[in-house]
N, CA, C and O atoms as a GROMACS GRO file, in nm:
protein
  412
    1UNK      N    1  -1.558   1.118   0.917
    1UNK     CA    2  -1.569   1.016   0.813
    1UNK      C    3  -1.624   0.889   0.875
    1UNK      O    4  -1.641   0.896   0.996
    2UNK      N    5  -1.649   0.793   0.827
    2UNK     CA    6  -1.766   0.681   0.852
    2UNK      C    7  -1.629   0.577   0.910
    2UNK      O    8  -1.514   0.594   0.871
    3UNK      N    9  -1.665   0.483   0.997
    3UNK     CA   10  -1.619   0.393   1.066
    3UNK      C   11  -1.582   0.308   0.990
    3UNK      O   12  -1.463   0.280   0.973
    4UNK      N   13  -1.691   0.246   0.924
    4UNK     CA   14  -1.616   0.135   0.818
    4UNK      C   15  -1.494   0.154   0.733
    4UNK      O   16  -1.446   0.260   0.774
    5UNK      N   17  -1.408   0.102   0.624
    5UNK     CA   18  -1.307   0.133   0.611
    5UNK      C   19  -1.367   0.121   0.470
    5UNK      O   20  -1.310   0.204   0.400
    6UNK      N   21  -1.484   0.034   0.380
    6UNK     CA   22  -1.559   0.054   0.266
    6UNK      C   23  -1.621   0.168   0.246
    6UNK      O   24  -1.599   0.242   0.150
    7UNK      N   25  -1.731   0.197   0.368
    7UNK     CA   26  -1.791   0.312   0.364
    7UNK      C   27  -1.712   0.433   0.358
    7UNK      O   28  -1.745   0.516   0.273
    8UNK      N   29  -1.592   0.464   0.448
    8UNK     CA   30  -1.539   0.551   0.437
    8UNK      C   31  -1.474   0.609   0.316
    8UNK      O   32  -1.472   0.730   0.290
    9UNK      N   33  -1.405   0.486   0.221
    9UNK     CA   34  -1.355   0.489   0.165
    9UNK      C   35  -1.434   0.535   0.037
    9UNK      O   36  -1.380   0.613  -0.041
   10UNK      N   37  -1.550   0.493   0.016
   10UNK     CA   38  -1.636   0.546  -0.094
   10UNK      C   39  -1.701   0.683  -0.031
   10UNK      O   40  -1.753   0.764  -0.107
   11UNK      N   41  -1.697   0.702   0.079
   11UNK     CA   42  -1.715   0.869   0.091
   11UNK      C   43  -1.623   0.962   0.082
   11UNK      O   44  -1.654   1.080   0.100
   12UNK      N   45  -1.496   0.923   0.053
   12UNK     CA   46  -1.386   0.983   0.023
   12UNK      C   47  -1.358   1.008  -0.118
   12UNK      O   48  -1.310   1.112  -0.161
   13UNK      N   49  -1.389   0.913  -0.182
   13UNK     CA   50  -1.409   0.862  -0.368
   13UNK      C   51  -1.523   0.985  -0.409
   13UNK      O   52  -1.530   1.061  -0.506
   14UNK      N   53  -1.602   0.969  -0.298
   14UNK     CA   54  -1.737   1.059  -0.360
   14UNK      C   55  -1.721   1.237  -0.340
   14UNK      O   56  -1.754   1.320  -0.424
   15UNK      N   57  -1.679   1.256  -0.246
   15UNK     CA   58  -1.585   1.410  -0.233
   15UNK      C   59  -1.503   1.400  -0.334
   15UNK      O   60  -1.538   1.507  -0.385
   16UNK      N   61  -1.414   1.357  -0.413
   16UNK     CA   62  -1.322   1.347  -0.480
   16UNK      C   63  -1.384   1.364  -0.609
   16UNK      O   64  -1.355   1.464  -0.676
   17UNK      N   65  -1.475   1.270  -0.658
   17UNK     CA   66  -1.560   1.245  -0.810
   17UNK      C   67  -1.616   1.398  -0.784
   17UNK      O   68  -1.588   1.465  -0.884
   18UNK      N   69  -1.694   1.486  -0.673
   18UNK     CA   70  -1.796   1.585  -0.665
   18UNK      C   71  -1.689   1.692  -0.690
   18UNK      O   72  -1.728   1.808  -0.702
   19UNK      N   73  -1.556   1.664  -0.698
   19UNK     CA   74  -1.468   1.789  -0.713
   19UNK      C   75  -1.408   1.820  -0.849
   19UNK      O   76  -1.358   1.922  -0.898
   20UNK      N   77  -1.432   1.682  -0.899
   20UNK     CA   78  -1.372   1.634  -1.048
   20UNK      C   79  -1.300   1.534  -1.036
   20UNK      O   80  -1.323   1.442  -1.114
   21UNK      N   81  -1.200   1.517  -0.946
   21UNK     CA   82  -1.143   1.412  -0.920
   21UNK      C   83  -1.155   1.276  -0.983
   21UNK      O   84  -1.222   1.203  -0.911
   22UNK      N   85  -1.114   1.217  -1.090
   22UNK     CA   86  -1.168   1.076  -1.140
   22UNK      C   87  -1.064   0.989  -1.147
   22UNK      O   88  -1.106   0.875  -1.124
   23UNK      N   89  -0.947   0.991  -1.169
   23UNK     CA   90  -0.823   0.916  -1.156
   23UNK      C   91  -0.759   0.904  -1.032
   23UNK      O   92  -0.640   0.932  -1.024
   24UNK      N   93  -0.829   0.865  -0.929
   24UNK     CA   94  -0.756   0.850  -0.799
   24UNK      C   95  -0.803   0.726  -0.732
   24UNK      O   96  -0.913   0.690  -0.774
   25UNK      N   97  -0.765   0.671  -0.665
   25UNK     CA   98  -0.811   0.500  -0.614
   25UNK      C   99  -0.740   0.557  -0.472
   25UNK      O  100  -0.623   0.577  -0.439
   26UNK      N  101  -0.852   0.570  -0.416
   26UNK     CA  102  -0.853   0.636  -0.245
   26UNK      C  103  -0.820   0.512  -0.132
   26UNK      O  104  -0.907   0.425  -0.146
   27UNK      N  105  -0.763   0.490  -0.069
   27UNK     CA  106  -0.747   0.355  -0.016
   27UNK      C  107  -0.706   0.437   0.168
   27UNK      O  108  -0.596   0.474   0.209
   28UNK      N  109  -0.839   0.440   0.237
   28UNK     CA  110  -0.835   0.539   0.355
   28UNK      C  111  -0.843   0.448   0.461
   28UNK      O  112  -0.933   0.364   0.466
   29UNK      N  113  -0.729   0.462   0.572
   29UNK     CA  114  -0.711   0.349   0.665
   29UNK      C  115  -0.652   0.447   0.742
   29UNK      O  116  -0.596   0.552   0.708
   30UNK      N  117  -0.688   0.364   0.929
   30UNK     CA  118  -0.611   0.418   1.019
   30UNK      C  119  -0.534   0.376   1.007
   30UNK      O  120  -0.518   0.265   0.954
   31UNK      N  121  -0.424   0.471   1.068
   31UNK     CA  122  -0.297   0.396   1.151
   31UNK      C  123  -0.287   0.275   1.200
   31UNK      O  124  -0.183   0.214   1.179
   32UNK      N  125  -0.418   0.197   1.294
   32UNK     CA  126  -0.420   0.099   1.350
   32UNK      C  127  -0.514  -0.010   1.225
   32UNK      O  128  -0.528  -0.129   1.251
   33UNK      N  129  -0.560   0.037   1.121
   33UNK     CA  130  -0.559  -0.073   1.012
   33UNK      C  131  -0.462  -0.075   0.881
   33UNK      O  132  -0.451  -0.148   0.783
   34UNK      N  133  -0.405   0.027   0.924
   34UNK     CA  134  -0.284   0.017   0.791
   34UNK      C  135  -0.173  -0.057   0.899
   34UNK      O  136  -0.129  -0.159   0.847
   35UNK      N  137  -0.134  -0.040   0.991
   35UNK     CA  138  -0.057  -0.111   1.084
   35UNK      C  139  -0.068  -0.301   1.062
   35UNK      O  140   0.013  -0.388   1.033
   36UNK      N  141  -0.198  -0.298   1.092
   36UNK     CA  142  -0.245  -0.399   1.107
   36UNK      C  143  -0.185  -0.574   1.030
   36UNK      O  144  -0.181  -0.690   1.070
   37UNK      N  145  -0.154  -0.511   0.923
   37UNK     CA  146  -0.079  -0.641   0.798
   37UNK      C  147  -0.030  -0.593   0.690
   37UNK      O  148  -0.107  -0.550   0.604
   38UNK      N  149   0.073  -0.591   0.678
   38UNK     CA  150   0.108  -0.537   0.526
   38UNK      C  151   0.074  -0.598   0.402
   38UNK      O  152   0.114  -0.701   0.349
   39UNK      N  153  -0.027  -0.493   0.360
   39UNK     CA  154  -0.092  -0.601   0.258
   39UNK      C  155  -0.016  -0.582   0.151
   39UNK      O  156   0.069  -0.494   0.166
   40UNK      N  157  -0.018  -0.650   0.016
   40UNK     CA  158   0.029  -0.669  -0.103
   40UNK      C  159   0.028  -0.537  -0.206
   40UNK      O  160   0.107  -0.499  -0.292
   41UNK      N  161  -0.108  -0.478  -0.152
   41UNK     CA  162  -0.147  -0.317  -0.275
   41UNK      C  163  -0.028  -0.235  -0.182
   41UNK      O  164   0.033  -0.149  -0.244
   42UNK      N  165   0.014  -0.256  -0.023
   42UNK     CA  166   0.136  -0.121  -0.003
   42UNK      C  167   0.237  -0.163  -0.048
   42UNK      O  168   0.325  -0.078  -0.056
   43UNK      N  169   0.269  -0.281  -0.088
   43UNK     CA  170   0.410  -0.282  -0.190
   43UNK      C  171   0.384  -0.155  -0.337
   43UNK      O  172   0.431  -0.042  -0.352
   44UNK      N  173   0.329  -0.203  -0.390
   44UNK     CA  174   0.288  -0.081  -0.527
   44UNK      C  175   0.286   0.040  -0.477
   44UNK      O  176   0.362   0.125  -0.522
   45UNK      N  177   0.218   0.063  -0.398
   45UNK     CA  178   0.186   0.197  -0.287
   45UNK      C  179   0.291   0.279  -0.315
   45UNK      O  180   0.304   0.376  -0.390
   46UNK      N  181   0.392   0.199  -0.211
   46UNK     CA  182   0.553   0.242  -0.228
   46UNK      C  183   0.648   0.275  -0.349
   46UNK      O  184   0.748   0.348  -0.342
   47UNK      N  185   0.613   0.228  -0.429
   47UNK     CA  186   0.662   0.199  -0.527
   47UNK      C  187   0.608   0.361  -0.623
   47UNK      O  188   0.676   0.458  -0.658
   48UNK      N  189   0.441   0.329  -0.644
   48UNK     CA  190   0.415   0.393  -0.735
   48UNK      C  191   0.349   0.543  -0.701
   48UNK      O  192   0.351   0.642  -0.774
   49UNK      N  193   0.277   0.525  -0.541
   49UNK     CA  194   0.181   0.616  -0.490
   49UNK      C  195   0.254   0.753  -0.456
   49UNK      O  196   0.374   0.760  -0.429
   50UNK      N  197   0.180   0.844  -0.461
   50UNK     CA  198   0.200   0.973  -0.441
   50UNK      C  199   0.088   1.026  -0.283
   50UNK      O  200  -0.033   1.018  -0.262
   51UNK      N  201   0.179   1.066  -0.218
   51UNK     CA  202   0.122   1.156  -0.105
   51UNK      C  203   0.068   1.261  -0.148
   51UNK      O  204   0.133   1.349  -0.205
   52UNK      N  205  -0.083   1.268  -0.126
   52UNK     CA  206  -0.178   1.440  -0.176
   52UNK      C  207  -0.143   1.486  -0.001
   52UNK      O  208  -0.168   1.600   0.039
   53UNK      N  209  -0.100   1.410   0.064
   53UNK     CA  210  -0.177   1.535   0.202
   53UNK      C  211  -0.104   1.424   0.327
   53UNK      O  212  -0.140   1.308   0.347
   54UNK      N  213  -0.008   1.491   0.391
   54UNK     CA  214   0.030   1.436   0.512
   54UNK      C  215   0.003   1.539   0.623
   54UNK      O  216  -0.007   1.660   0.601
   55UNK      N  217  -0.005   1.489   0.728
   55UNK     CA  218  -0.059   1.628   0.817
   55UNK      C  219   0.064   1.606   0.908
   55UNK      O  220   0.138   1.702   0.930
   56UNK      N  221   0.094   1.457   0.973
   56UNK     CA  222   0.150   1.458   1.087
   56UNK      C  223   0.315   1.356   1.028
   56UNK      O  224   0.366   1.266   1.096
   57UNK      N  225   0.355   1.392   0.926
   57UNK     CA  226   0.468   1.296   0.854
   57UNK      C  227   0.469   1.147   0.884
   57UNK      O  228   0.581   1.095   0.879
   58UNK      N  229   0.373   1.075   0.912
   58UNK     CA  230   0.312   0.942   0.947
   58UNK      C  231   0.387   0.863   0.812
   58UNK      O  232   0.491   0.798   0.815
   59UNK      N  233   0.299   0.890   0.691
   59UNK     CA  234   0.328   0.802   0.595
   59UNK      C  235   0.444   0.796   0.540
   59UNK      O  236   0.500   0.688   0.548
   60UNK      N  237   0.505   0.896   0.478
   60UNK     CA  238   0.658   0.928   0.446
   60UNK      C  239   0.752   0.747   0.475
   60UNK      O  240   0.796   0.661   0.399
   61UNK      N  241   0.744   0.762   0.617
   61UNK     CA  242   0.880   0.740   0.677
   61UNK      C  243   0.790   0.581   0.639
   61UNK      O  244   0.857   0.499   0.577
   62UNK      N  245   0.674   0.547   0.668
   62UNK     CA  246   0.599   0.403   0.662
   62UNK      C  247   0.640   0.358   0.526
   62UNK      O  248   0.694   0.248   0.511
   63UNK      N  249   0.610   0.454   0.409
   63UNK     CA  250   0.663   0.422   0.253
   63UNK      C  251   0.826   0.350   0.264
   63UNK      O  252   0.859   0.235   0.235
   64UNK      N  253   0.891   0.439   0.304
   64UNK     CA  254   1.049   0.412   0.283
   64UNK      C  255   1.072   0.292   0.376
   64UNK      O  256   1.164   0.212   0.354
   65UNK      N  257   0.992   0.282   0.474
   65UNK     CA  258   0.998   0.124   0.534
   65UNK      C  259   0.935  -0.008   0.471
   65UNK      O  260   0.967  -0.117   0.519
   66UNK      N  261   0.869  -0.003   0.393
   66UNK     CA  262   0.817  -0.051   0.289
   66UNK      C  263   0.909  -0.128   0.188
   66UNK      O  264   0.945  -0.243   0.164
   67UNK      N  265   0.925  -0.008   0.146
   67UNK     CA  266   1.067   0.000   0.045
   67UNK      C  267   1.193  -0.072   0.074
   67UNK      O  268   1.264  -0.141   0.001
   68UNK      N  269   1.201  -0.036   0.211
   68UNK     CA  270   1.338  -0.155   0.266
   68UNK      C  271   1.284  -0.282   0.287
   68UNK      O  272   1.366  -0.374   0.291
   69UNK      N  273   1.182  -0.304   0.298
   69UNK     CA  274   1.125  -0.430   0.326
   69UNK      C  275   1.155  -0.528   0.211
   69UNK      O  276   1.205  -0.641   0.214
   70UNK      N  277   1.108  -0.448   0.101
   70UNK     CA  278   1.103  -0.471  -0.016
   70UNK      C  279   1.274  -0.565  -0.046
   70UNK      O  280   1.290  -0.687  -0.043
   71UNK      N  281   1.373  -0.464  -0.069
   71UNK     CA  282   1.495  -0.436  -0.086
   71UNK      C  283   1.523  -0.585   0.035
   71UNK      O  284   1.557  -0.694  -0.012
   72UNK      N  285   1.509  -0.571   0.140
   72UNK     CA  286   1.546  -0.726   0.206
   72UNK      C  287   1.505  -0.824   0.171
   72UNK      O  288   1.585  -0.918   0.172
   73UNK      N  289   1.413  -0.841   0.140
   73UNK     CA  290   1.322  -0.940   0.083
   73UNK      C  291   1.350  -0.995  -0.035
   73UNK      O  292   1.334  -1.116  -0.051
   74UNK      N  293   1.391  -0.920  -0.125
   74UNK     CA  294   1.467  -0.907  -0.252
   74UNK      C  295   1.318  -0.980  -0.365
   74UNK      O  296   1.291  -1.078  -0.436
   75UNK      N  297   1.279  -0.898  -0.333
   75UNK     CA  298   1.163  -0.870  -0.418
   75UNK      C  299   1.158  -0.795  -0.573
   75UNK      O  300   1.205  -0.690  -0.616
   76UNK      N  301   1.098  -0.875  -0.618
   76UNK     CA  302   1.095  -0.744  -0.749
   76UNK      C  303   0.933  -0.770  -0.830
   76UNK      O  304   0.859  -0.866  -0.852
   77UNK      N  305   0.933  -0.638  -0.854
   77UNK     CA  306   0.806  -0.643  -0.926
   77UNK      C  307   0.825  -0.616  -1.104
   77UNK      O  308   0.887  -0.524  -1.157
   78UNK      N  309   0.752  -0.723  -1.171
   78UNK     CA  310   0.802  -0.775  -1.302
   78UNK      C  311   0.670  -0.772  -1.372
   78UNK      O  312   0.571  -0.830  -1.328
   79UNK      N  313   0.673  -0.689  -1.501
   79UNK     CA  314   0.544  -0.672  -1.576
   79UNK      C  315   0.551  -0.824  -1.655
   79UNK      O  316   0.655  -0.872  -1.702
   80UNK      N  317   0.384  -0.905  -1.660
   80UNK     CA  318   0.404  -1.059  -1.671
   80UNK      C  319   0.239  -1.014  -1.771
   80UNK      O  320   0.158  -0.926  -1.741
   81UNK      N  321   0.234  -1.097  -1.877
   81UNK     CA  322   0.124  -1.067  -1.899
   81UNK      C  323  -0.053  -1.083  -1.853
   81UNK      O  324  -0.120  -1.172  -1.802
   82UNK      N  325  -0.078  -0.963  -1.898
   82UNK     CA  326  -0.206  -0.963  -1.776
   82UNK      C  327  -0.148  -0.844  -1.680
   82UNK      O  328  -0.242  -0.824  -1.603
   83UNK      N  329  -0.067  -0.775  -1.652
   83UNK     CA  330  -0.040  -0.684  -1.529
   83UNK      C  331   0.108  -0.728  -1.502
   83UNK      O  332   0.192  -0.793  -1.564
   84UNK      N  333   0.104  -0.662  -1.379
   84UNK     CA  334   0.251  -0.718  -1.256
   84UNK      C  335   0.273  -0.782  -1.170
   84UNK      O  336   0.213  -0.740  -1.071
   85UNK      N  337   0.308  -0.835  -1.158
   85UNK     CA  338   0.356  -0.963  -1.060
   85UNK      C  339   0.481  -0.956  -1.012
   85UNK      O  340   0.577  -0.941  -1.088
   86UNK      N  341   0.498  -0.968  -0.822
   86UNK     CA  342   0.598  -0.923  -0.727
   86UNK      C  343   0.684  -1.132  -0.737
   86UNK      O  344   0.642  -1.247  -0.736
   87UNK      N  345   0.772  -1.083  -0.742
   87UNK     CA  346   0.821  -1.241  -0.710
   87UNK      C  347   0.998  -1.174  -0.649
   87UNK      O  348   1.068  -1.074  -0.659
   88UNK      N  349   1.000  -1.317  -0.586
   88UNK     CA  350   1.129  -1.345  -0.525
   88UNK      C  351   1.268  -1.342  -0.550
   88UNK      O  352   1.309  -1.453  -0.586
   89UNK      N  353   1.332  -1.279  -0.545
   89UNK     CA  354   1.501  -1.305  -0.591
   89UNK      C  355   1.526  -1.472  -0.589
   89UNK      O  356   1.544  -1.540  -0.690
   90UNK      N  357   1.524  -1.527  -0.442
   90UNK     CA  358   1.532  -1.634  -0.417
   90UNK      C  359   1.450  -1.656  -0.349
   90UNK      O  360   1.442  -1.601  -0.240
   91UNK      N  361   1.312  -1.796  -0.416
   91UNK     CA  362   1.233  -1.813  -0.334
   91UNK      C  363   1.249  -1.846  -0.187
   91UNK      O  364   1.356  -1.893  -0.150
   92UNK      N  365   1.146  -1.825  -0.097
   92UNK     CA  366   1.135  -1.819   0.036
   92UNK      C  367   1.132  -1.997   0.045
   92UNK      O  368   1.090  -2.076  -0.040
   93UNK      N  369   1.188  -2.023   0.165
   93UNK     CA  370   1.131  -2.172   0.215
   93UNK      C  371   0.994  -2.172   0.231
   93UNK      O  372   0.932  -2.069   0.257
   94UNK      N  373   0.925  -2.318   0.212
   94UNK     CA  374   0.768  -2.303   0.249
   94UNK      C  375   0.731  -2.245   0.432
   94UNK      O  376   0.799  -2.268   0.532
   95UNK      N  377   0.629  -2.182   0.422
   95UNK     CA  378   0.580  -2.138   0.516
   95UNK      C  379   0.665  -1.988   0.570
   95UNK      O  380   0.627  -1.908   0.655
   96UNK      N  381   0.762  -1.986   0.506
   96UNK     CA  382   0.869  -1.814   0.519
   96UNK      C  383   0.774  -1.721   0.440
   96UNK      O  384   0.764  -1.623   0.514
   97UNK      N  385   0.697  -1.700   0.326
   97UNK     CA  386   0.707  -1.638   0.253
   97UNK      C  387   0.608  -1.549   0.277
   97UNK      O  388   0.593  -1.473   0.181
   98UNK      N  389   0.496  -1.518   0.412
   98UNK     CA  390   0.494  -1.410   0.468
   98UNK      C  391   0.552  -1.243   0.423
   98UNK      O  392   0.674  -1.233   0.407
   99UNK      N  393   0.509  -1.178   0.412
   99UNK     CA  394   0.607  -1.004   0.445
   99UNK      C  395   0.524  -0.940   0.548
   99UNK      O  396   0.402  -0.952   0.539
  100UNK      N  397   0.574  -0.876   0.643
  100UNK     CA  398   0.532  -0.809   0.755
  100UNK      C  399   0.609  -0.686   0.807
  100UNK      O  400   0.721  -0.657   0.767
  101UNK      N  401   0.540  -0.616   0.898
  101UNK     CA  402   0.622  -0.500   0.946
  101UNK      C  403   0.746  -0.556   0.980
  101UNK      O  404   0.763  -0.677   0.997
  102UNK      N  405   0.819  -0.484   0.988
  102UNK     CA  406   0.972  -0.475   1.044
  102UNK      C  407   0.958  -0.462   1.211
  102UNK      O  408   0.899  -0.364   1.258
  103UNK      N  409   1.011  -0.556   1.290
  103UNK     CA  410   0.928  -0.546   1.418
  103UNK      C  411   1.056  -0.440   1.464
  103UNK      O  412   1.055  -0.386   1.574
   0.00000   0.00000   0.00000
């Protein structure tokens, strides 16, 4: 698969559309760029995403860490109009409000 993480990712979309595949939002990252920052779409991830294909039980255990992240954080995700929106139990002090791996 292609180096870039765009390119790849739309060559993954495009195997997928060539199979029938049309309801799937492919989001293809290494280890060392899914590592990299926990972004905001792996909160939902966790939440909502379904594993098609683990080879080496990598993601599993990354989801449910997620999830606790979540759960410490005391996060909740709240349908607001227009979509969903993640907000705070109790907001963070300024400059806290970061989320990151669990070191």
């Amino acid at each position: 698969v292609p180096e870039n993480p765009v390119d790849r990712t739309m060559f993954i979309r495009d195997l997928l559309f060539n199979k029938g595949v049309r309801s799937v939002s492919p989001i293809i990252r290494t280890r060392d760029e899914f590592e990299k920052s926990l972004r905001p779409i792996y909160l939902d991830i966790a939440l909502d995403g379904v594993i098609l294909f683990e080879k080496e039980r990598y993601l599993t255990p990354k989801m449910q860490e997620i999830m606790e992240i979540i759960k410490k954080s005391g996060l909740h995700r709240n349908r607001k109009k227009g979509g969903w929106l993640w907000e705070w139990e109790t907001p963070p002090k300024p400059g806290e409000w970061e989320i990151e791996w669990q070191k």
